[in-house]
C-alpha positions as CSV (number, residue, x, y, z in Angstrom):
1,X,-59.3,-147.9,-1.2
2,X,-56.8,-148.9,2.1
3,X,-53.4,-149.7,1.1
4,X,-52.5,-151.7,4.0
5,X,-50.3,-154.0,2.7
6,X,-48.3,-150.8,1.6
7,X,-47.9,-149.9,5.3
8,X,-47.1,-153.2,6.6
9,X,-43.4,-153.4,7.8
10,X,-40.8,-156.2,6.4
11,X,-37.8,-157.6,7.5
12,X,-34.7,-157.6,4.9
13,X,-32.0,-159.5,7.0
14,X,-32.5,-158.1,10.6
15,X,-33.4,-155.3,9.7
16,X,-37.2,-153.9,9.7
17,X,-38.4,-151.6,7.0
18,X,-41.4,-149.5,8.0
19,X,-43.6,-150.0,4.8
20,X,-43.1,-151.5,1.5
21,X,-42.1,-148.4,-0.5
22,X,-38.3,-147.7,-1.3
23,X,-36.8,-144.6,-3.5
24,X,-34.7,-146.5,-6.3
25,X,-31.2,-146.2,-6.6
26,X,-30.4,-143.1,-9.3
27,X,-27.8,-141.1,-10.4
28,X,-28.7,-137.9,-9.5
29,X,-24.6,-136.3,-10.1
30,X,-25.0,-133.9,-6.7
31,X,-22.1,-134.8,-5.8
32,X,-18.4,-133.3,-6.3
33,X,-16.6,-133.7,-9.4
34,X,-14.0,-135.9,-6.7
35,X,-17.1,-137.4,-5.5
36,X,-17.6,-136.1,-1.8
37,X,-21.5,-136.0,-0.8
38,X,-22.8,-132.1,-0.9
39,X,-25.2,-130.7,1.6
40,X,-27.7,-131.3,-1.6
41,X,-27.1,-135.2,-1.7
42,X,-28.2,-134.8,2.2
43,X,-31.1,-132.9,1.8
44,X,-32.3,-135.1,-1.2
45,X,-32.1,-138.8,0.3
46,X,-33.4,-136.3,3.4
47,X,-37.1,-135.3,1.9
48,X,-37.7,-138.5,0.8
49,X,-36.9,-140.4,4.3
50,X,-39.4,-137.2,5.3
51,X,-41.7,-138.1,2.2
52,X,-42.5,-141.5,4.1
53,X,-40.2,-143.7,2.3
54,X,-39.4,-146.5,4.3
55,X,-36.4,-147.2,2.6
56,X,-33.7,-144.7,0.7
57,X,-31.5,-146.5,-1.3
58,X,-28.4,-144.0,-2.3
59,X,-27.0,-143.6,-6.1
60,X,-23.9,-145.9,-7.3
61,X,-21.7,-144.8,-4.9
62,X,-18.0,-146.1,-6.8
63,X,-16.0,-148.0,-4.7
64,X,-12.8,-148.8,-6.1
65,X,-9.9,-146.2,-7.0
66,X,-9.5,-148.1,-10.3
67,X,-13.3,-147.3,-11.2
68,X,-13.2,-143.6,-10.2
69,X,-11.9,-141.8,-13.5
70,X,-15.0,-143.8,-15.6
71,X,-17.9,-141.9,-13.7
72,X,-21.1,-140.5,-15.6
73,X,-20.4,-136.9,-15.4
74,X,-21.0,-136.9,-11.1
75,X,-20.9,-139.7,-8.9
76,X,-20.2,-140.2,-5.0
77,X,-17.1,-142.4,-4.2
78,X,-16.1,-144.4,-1.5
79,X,-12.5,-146.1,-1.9
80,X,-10.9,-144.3,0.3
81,X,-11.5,-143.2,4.8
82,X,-12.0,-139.7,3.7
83,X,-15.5,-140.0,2.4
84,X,-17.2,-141.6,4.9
85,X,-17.8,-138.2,6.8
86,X,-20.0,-136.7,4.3
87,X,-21.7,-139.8,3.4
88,X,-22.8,-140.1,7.4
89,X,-24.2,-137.0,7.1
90,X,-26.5,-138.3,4.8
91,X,-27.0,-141.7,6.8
92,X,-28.1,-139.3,10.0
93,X,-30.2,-136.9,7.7
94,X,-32.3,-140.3,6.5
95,X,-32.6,-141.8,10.3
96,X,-33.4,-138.6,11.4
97,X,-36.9,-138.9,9.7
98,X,-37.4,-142.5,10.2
99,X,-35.8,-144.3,7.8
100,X,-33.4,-147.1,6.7
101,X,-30.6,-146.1,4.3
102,X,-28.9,-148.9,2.0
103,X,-25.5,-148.0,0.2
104,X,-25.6,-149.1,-3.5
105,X,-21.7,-149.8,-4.2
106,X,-20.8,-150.2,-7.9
107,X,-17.3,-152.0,-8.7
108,X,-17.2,-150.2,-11.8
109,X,-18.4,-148.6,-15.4
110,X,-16.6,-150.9,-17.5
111,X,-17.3,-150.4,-21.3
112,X,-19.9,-147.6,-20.4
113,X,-17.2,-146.0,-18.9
114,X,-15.8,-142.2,-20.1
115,X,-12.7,-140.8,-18.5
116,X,-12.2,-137.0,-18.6
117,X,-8.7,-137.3,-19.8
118,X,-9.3,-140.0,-22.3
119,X,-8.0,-142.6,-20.5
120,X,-8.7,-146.2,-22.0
121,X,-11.4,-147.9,-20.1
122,X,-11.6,-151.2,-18.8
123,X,-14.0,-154.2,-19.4
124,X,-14.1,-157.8,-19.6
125,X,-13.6,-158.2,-23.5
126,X,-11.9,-155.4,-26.0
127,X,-16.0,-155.3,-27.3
128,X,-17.0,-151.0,-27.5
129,X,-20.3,-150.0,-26.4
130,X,-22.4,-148.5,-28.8
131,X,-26.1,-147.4,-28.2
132,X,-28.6,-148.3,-31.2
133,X,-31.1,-145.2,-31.9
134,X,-33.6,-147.3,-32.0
135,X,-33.3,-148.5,-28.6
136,X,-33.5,-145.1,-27.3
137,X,-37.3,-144.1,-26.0
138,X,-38.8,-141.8,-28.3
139,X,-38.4,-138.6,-26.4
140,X,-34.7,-138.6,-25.9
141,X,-34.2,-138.9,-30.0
142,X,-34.5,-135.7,-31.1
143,X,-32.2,-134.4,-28.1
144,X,-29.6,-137.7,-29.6
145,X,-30.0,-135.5,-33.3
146,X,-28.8,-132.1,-31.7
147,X,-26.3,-132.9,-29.1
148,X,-22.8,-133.5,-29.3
149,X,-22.4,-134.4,-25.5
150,X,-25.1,-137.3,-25.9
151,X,-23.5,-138.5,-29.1
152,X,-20.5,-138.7,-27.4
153,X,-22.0,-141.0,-24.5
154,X,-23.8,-143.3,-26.9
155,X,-20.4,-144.4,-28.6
156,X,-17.9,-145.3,-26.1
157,X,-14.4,-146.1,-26.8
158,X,-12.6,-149.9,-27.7
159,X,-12.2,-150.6,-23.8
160,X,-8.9,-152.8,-22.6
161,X,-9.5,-156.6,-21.0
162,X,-9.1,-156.7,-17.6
163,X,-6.4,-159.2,-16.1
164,X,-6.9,-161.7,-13.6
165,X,-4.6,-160.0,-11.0
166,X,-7.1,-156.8,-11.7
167,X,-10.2,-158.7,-11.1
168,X,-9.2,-160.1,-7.8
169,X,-7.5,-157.3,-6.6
170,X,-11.0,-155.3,-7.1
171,X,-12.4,-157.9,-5.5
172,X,-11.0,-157.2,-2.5
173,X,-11.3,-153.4,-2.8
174,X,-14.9,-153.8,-3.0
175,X,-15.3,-155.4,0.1
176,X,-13.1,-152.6,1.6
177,X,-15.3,-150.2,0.5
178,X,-18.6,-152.4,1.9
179,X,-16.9,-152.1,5.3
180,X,-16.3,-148.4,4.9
181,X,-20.1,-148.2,4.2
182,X,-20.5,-150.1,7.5
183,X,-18.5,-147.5,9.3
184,X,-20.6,-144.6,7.6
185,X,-24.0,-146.2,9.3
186,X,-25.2,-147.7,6.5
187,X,-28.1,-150.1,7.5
188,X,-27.6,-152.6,4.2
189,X,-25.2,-153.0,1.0
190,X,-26.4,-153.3,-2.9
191,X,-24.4,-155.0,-4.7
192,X,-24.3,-153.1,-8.1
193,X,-25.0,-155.0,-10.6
194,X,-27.5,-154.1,-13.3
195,X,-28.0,-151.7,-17.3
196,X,-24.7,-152.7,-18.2
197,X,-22.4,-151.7,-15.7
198,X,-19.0,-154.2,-15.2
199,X,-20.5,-157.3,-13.5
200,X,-23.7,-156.9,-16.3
201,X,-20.8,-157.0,-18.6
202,X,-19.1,-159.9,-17.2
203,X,-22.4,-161.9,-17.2
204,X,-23.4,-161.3,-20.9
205,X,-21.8,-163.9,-23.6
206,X,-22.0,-160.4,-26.0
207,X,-19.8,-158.1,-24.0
208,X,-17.9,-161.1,-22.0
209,X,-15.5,-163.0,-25.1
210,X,-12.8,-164.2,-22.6
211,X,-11.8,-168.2,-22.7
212,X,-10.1,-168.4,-19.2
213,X,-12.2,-169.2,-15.7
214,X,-14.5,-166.0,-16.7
215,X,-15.8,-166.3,-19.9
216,X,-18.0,-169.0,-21.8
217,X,-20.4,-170.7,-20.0
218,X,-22.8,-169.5,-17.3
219,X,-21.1,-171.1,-14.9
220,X,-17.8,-168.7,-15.6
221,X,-19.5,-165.7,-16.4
222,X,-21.5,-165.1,-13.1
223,X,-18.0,-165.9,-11.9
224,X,-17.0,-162.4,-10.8
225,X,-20.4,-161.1,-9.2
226,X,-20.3,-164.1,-7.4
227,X,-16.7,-163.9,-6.2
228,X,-17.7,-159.9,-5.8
229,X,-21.0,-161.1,-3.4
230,X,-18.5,-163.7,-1.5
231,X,-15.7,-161.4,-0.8
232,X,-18.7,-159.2,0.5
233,X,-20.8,-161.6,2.5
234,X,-17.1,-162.5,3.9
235,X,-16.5,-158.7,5.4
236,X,-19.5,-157.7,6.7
237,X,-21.8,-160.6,7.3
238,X,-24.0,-160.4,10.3
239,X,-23.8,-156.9,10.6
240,X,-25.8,-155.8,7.4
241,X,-27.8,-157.6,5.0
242,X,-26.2,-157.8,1.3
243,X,-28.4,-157.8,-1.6
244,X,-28.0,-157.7,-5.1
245,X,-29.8,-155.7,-8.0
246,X,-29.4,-157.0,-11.8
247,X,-31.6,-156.4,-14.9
248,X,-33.7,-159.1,-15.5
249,X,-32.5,-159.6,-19.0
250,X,-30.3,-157.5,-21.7
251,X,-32.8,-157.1,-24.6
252,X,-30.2,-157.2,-27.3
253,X,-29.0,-159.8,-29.7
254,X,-26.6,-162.4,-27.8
255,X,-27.2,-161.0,-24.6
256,X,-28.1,-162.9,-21.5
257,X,-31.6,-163.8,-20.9
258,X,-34.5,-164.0,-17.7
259,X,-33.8,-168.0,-17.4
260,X,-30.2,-167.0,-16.9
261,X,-30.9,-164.6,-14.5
262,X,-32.8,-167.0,-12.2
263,X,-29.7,-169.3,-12.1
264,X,-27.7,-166.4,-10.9
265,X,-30.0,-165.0,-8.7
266,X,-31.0,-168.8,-6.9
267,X,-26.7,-169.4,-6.7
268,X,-26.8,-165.4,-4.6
269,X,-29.6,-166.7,-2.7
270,X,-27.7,-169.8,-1.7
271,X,-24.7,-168.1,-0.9
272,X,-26.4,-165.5,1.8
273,X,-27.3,-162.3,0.2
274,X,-30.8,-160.8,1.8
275,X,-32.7,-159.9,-1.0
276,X,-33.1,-159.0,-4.9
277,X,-33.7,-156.0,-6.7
278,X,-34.6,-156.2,-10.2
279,X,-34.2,-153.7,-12.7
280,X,-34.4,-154.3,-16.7
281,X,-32.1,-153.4,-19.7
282,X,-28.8,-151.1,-20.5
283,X,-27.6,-148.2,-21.4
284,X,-27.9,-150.1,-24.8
285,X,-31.1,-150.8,-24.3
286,X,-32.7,-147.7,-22.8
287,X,-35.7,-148.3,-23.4
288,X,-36.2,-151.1,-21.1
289,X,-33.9,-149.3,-18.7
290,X,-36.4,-146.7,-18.6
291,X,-39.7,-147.5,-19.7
292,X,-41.8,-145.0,-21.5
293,X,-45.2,-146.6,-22.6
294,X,-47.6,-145.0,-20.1
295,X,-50.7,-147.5,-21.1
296,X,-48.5,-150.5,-20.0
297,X,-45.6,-149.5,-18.1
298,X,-47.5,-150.4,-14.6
299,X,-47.1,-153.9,-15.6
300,X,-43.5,-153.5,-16.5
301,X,-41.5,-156.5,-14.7
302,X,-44.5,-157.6,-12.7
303,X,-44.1,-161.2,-14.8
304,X,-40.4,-161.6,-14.5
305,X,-40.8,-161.0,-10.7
306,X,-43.9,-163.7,-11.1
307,X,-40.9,-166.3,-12.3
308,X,-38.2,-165.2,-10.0
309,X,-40.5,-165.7,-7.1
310,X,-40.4,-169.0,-7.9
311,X,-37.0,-169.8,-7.4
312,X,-36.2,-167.3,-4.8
313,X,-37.7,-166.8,-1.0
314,X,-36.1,-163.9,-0.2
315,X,-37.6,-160.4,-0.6
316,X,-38.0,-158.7,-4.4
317,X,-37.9,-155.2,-4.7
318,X,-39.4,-153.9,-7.9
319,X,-39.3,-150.6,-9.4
320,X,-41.2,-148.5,-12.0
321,X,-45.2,-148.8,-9.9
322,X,-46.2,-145.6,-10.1
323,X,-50.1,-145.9,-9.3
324,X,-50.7,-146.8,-5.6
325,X,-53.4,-149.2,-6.8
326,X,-51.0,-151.8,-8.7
327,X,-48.4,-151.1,-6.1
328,X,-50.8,-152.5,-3.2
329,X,-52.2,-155.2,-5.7
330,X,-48.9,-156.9,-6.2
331,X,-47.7,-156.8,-3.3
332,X,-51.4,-158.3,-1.5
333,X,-51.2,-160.9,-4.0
334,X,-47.3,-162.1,-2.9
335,X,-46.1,-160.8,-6.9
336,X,-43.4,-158.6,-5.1
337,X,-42.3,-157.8,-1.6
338,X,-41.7,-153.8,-2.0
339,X,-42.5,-151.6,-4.8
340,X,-39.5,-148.9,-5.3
341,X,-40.0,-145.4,-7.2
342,X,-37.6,-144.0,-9.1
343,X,-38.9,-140.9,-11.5
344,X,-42.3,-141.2,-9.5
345,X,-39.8,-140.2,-5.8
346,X,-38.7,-137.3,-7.8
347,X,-41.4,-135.8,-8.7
348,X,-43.5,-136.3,-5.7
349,X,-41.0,-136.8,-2.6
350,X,-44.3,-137.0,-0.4
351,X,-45.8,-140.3,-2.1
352,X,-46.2,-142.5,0.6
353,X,-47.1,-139.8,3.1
354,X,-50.1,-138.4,0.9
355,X,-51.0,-142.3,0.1
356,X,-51.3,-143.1,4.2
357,X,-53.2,-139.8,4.7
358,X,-55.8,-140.8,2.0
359,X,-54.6,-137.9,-0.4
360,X,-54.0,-140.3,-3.6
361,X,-55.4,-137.5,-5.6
362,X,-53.1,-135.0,-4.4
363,X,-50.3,-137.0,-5.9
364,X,-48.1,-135.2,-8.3
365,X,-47.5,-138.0,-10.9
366,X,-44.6,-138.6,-13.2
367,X,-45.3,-137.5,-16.3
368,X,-42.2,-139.4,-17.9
369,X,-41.4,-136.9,-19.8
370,X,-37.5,-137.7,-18.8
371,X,-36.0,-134.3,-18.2
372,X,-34.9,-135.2,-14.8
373,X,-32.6,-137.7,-17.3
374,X,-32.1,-135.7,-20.4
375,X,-30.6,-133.0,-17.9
376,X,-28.0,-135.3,-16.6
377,X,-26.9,-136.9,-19.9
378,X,-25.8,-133.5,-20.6
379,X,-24.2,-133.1,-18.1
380,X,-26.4,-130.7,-15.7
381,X,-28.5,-131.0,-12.4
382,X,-31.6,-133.0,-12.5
383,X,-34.7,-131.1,-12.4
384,X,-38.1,-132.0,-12.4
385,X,-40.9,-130.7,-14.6
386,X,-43.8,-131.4,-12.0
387,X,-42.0,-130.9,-9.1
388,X,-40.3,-127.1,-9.0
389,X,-38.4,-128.1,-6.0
390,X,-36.6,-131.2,-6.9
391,X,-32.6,-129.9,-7.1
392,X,-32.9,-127.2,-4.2
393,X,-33.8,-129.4,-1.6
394,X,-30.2,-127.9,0.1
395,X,-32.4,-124.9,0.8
396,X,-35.4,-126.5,2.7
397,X,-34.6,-125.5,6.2
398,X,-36.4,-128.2,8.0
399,X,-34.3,-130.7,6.2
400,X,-31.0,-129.3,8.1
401,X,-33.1,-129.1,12.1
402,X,-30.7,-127.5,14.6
403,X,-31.3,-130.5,17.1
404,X,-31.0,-134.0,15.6
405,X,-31.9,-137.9,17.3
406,X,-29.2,-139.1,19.2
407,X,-26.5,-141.5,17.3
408,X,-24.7,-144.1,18.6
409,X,-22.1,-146.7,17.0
410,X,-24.6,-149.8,16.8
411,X,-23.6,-153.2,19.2
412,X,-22.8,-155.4,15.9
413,X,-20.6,-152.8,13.9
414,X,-18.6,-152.6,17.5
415,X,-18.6,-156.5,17.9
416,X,-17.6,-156.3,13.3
417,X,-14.4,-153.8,14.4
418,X,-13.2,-155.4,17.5
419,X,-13.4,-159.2,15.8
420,X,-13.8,-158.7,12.4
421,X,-16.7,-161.5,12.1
């Protein structure tokens, strides 16, 4: 079989992708515990970019000061000058071996958040997060019987309402950050927004119980990611595309739902953002979050994105394709616009490379067997258990070449500094 709709390039904004096959936004806690990148979250978004991946999409990188103390275990910040060093070390490792680099910001844990110190989180409603055990895929519940660091994570503590001056003032701090991100090299900004996080929270009638201008209807609960995408679209528009990534619905009782979605994505749409990236579920709903069921999980979103294409003409970006096959299918039949691997990127870094050389069968697949995941809830490295190398790539030599492609500050970031528009 040719894949060449899998190899065809796409424009997201003004900027050209080189195929259709991103790595998904993750996790992966390489960072610092103060959350400066290491020479580990180089060489990881590195031998992907290497792998073929047309486009590397980084981990929730935190943006706000405010947010920072909430973090899962390890995550890289960026609400402050002094991280932008590292994290263009990463940009220059990605562009080095072809590819374009997109910083997912996050405004914030909210209710999922756990501070070290026990500091009281901060949400939209008083309303504690609690994940169900039935909603966690069968292989993580015997590890949720055993440990006391998972059980602590599934049960998180009576968070404290945000105030108005708070929400604006992140606002603003987000879009700070977005402009940092600009500064780093960056080629595009996510908007964070999916499995539960703040603006999730914000959006769901079961998490969001406010009766001021962002709480009740729709209309006021996609309030603050929409002020969040304005404030963004404001500070860096027509230097970067913006998109946005949300979970198509929340899977639990009172939660928000697909039809709701597609409201909220058509108003992002309207207001600029580039593209969409869909994800699925919450932490309280893990196992939508991360699928499990091997028979069907190839299928997994493909209809949502079926009904969000018509309402949106932007480009979709869906996760969780693992076979080549269905990847190539959807996309040749206009379903999505690029198929992104999470899991799948792990455990086979070279899956667009041994796809165009006509090596499907050499293809390490994802076995889901989540230890990549089950590691980090516990607080250590990822690791993979088909692909031995995944965590050391900081020791792959050709990752870290002596002589790199020349950089240069790009015309519009210039133009973005000098004018501000």
């Amino acid at each position: 079989m040719t894949f060449e709709k899998l190899f065809e390039p796409i424009k997201i904004g003004d900027v050209e992708i080189s195929n259709r096959i991103a790595m998904s936004p993750m996790n992966m806690t390489f960072s610092t515990q103060d959350g400066y990148a290491t020479n580990q979250n180089v060489a990881w978004h590195a031998r992907r970019a290497k792998g073929g991946f047309g486009l590397i999409i980084t981990d929730a990188i935190i943006a706000t000061k405010l947010a920072a103390p909430f973090v899962f275990h390890r995550n890289l910040y960026l609400h402050d000058e002094s991280f932008i060093p590292r994290l263009n070390k990463i940009v220059e490792a990605v562009h080095h071996f072809g590819a374009k680099i997109f910083a997912q910001l996050s405004i914030g844990f909210g209710r999922q958040g756990h501070a070290i110190d026990g500091t009281q989180p901060y949400a939209p409603s008083p309303v504690p997060m609690e994940i169900p055990f039935e909603m966690l895929p069968q292989v993580l519940q015997p590890l949720a019987k055993v440990s006391p660091e998972l059980q602590k994570q599934m049960i998180g503590p009576i968070p404290r309402e945000m105030t108005i001056e708070e929400i604006l003032s992140e606002e603003e701090r987000y879009a700070e950050a977005c402009v940092r991100a600009i500064t780093a090299g960056f080629d595009g900004i996510e908007i964070h927004a999916p499995h539960g996080y703040l603006e999730h929270e914000f959006l769901s009638p079961r998490t969001n119980r406010r009766t001021d201008v962002y709480g009740g209807p729709l209309e006021n609960r996609m309030r603050f990611l929409v002020e969040v995408t304005e404030h963004t679209l404001k500070a860096v528009r027509g230097v970067v595309p913006v998109g946005v990534r949300m979970s198509c619905a929340e899977h639990m009782p009172q939660g928000f739902t697909l039809d709701e979605v597609k409201v909220v994505a058509k108003k992002l749409e309207n207001l600029g953002v580039s593209y969409f990236n869909i994800s699925d579920g919450s932490y309280e709903a893990l196992k939508y979050f991360f699928p499990e069921d091997m028979e069907h999980v190839e299928n997994h979103l493909l209809k949502e994105v079926m009904e969000l294409k018509e309402v949106l003409s932007i480009p979709i970006i869906t996760p969780s394709i693992h076979d080549p096959v269905v990847a190539e299918r959807a996309i040749s039949e206009g379903i999505t616009d690029i198929a992104s691997l999470g899991r799948q990127a792990i455990a086979e870094p070279d899956w667009p490379n041994k796809i165009k050389e006509g090596k499907v069968d050499k293809i390490r697949r994802c076995n889901r067997c989540w230890q990549c995941l089950m590691r980090c809830m516990v607080g250590l490295y990822p690791r993979c258990a088909v692909n031995p190398e995944a965590g050391f790539e900081e020791h792959e030599s050709e990752l870290f070449p002596e002589k790199r492609k020349g950089a240069v500050m790009p015309a519009k970031y210039l133009q973005h500094q000098a004018t501000g528009k």
